[in-house]
C-alpha positions in Angstrom: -27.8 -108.3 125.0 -27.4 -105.8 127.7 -24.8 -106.0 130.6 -24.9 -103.9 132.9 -21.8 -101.3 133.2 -21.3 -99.4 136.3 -19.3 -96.7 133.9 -22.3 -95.5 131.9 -24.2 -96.0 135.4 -22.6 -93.2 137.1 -22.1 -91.4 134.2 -25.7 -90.9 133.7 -25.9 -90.4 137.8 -24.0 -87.2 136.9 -25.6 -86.4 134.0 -28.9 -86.0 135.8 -27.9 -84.8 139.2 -30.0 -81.8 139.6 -32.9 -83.6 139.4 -31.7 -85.9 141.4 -31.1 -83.8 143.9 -34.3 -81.5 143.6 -35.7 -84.8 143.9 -34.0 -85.9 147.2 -34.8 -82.6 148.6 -38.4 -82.8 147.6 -38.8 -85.8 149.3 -37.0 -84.7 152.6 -39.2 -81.4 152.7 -42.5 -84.1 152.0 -41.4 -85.7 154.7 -41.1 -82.5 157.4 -44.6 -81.8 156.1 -46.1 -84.9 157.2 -44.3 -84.9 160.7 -45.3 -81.3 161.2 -48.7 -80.9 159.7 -50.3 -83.9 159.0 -49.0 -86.4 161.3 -52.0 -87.2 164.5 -50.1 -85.7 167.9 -50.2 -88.3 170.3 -50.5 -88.0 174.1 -48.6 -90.2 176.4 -49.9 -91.0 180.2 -48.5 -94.0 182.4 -49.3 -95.4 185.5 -47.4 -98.1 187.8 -48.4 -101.4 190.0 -46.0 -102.8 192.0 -46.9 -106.8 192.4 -46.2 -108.6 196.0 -47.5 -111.5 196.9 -47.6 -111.6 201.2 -48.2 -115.5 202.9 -47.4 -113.9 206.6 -48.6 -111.3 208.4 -49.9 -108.9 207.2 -47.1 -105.8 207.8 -44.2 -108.4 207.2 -42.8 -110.1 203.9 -41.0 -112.9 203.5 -38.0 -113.9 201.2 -40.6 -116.3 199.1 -43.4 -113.7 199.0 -40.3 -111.7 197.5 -39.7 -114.6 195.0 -43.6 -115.4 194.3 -43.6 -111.6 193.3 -41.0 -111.8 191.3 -42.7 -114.9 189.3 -46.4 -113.0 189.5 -44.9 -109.8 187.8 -44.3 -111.9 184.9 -48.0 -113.2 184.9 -49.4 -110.0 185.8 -47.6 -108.3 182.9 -48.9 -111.1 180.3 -52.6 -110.7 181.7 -52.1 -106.7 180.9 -52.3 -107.9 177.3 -54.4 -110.2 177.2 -57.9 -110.5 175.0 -59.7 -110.3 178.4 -57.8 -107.4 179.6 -58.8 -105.9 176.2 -62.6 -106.7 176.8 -63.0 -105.1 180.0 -61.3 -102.3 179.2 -63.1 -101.4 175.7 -66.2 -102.2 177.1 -66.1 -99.8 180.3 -64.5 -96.9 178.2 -66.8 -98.0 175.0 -63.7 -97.4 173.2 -64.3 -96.4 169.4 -62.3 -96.2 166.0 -62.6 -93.6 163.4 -65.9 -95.2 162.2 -67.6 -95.7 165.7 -66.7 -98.7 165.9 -65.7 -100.6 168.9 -61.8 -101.1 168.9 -60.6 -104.2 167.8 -57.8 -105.8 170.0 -54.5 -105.4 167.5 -55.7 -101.9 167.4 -55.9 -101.5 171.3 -52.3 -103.5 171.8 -50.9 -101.1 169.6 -51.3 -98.5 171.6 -49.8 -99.8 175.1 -46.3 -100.6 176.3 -45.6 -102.7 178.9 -42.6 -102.6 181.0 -41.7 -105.3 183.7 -38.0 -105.5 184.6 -36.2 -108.7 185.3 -35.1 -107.4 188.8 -38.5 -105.6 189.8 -42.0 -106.0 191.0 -42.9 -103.0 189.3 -45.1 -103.5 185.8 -45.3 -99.9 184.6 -48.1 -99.5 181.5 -47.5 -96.3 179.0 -50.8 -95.7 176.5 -50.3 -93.2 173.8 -53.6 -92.0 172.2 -54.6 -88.9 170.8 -57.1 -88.0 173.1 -54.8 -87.0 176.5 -58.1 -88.0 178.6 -58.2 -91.1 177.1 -55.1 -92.1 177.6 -55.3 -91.7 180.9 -58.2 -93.4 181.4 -56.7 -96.0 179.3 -53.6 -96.3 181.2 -55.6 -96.5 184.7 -58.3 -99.4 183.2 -55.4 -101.7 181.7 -54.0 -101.8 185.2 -57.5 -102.0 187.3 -59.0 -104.9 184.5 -55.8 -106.7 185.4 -55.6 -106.7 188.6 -59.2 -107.9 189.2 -58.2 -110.8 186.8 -55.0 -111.5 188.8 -57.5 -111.5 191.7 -59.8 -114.1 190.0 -57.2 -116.3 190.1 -55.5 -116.3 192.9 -58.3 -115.2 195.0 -55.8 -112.3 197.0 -55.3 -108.7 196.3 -51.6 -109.0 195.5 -51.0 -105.9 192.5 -51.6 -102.0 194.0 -51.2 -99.1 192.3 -48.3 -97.0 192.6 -49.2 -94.6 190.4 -52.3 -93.3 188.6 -52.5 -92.5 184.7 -51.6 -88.8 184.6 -52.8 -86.1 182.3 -50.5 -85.4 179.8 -50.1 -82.0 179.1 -47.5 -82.0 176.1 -48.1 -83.7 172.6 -45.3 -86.7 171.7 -44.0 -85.4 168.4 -43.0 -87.7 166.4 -39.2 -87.2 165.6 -38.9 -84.8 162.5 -35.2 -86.0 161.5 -36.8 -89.6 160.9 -39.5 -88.3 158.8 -37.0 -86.0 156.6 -34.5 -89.1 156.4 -36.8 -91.2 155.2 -38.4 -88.9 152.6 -35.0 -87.9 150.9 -33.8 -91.6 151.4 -37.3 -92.8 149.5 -37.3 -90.0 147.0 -33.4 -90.2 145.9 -33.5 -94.2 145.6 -36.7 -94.5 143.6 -34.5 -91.3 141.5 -31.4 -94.1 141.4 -33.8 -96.7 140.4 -35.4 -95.1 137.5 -32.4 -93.8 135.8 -31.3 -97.4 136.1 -34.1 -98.2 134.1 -34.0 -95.8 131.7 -30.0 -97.1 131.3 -31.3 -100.7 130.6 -33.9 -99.9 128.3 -31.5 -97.2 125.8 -29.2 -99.7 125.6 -27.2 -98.9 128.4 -25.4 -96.1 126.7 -25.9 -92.7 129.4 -25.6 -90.6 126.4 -29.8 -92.0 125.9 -30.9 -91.7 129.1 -32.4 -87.8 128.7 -31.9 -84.5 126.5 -30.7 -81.4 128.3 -34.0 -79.9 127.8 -35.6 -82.9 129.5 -33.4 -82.7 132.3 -34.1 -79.1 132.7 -37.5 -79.2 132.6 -37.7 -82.0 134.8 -35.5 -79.9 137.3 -38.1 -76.6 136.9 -40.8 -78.9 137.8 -39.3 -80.6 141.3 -38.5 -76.7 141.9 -42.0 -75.9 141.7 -43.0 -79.2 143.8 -40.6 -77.9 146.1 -42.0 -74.3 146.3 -45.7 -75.9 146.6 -44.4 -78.1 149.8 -42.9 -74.9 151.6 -45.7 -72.8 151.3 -48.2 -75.7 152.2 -46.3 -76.1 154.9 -45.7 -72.9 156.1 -49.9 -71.9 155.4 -50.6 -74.9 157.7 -48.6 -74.1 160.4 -49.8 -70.8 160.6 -53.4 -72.5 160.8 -52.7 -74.9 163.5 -54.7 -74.4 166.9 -51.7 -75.3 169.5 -52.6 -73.1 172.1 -55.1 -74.5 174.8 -57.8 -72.7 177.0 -57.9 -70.5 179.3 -58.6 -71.9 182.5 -60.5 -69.2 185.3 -60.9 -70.6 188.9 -62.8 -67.4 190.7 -61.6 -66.0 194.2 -63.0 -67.5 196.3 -61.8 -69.8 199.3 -62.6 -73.7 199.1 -62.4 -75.9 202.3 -61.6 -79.7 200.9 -61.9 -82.5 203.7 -60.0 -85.1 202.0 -62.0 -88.1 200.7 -65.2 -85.5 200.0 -66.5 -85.7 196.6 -63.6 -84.0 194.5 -66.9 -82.0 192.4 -66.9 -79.8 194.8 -63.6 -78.3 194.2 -64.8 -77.2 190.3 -67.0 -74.4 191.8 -66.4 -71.2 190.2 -63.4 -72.9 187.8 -64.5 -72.1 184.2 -62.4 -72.6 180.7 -62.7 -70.4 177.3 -61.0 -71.2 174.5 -60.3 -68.6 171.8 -61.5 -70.5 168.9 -63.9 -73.4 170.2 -65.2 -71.0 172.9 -66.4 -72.6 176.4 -64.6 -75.4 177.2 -65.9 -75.5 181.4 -67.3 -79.2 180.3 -64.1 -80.2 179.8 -62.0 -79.6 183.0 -60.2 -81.8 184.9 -58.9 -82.2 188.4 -55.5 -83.8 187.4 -54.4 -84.2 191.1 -55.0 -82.3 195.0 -52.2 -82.0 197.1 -51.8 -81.5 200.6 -49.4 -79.2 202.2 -48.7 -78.1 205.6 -50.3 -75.9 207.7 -53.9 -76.8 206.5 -53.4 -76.1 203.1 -53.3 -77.6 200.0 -53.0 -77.7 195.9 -55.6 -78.6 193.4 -54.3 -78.9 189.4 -57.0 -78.4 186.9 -57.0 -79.4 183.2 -58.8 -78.5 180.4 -59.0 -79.1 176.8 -59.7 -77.8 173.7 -61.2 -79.7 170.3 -58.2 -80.2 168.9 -57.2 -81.4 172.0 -54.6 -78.8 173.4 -54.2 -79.1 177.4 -54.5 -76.0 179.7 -53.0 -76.4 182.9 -54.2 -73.9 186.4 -53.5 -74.2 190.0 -55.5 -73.4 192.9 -55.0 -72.7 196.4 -57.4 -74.1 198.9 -58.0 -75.2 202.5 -57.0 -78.9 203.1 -58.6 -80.9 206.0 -58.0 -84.3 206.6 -60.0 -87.4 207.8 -59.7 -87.8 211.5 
């Protein structure tokens, strides 16, 4: 009968620690492979509501309205995830899977965050997607479908928005020293594991558990693996599409009377990308601000197929409403 002796164990741990090594290593590098090649970027956008409930008039608050928001924040934030909230908003953005299909609500959940602080009237919603676009629409709709919920119920307009769903403009890489840890951690134990096995069924004697040449040629075959990994890796990088494109707004002067229709403000703005080629359809006004004297700011977005953000500025003529 076999009983297990942690002796012949290491032992056979040493006997075969190349390959248990190459083996760890292998795994690591699979692991920086997935995070840098294969691994879906995703875009992060978020947008805030700040929740106040007012029972006075109308440019004053009270200590209770202070409370009651306090108490609504908490029921705001659960109606954020709720299966209605999830309706609305797939519905309005006809919100899709892989397949065409129309999202499923574990799917959606996924991928929002909600934050709403114990000592705060402030509900903040973060969507991560891998459309940037849709993630800001995503992170607007959660809020508006919520609000007009809120509103059902208590028949008051007591959630505004702080802040809109930005564009993002950089890609949330997933963290690479995660990915590598938990390659070489997978790879190295399933190593440990099998050699266990082979130890239980020779007998438990480490002297059974592998010939030198089998060691050896086990070792030349994880270097290969190895060398198959690196250059996949570095063939796929040197592949990848990362740069967005390149946004042209012509010279010409724009005169923006704030609350106009913002379409006017894409005359003469055009976007080429080097690989996917016009990309005009695509741009975005990501935000106008005014400045003094009359003037003002317009940011413009625009995105590629594998959806890389450009980002361009343009200086216009800002008049407001009287």
């Amino acid at each position: 009968m076999f009983s297990f002796d942690i002796k012949q164990y290491l032992k056979a741990l040493r006997l075969w620690i190349m390959p248990v090594t190459l083996l760890t290593v292998a795994g690591g590098l699979a692991g920086m492979v997935y995070c840098n090649v294969l691994a879906a970027p995703q875009y992060q956008s978020v947008s805030k509501a700040y929740v106040l409930s007012r029972s006075g008039e109308e440019n004053s608050f009270t200590a209770y309205d202070l409370q009651a928001g306090g108490l609504l924040t908490k029921d705001y934030a659960q109606i954020l995830t709720g299966m209605e909230t999830a309706r609305r908003v797939i519905g309005r953005l006809h919100l899709t899977d892989e397949e065409g299909n129309l999202l499923g609500y574990a799917d959606f959940i996924n991928c929002l965050d909600i934050e709403a602080l114990d000592e705060t009237r402030v509900v903040t919603v973060r969507v991560s997607h891998p459309d940037p676009y849709a993630a800001c629409d995503i992170a607007d709709a959660v809020q508006e479908a919520a609000m007009e919920q809120l509103h059902e119920v208590v028949n008051e307009d007591v959630v505004s928005f702080l802040q809109h769903g930005n564009i993002p403009t950089g890609r949330n890489v997933p963290v690479l020293s995660l990915y590598v840890l938990a390659g070489a951690a997978g790879a190295g134990s399933a190593a440990a594991l099998v050699i266990l096995l082979i130890l239980i069924c020779r007998g438990g004697q480490a002297a059974n558990t592998g010939s030198v040449i089998l060691r050896r040629g086990v070792s030349a075959a994880l270097l290969a693996l190895i060398a198959v990994l690196m250059l996949f890796r570095s063939n796929k990088r040197q592949n990848l599409d990362l740069a967005g494109p390149e946004i042209s707004i012509a010279d010409t002067q724009i005169v923006y009377q704030d609350g106009a229709p913002v379409e006017t403000l894409l005359t003469g703005v055009t976007a080429v990308d080097e690989k996917d080629g016009d990309c005009t359809a695509s741009i975005r006004i990501s935000g106008i601000f005014p400045q003094d004297g009359g003037r003002g700011t317009v940011i413009y977005t625009a995105k590629d197929k594998e959806q890389n953000i450009s980002v361009a500025e343009r200086q216009i003529d800002y008049e407001t409403a009287e």
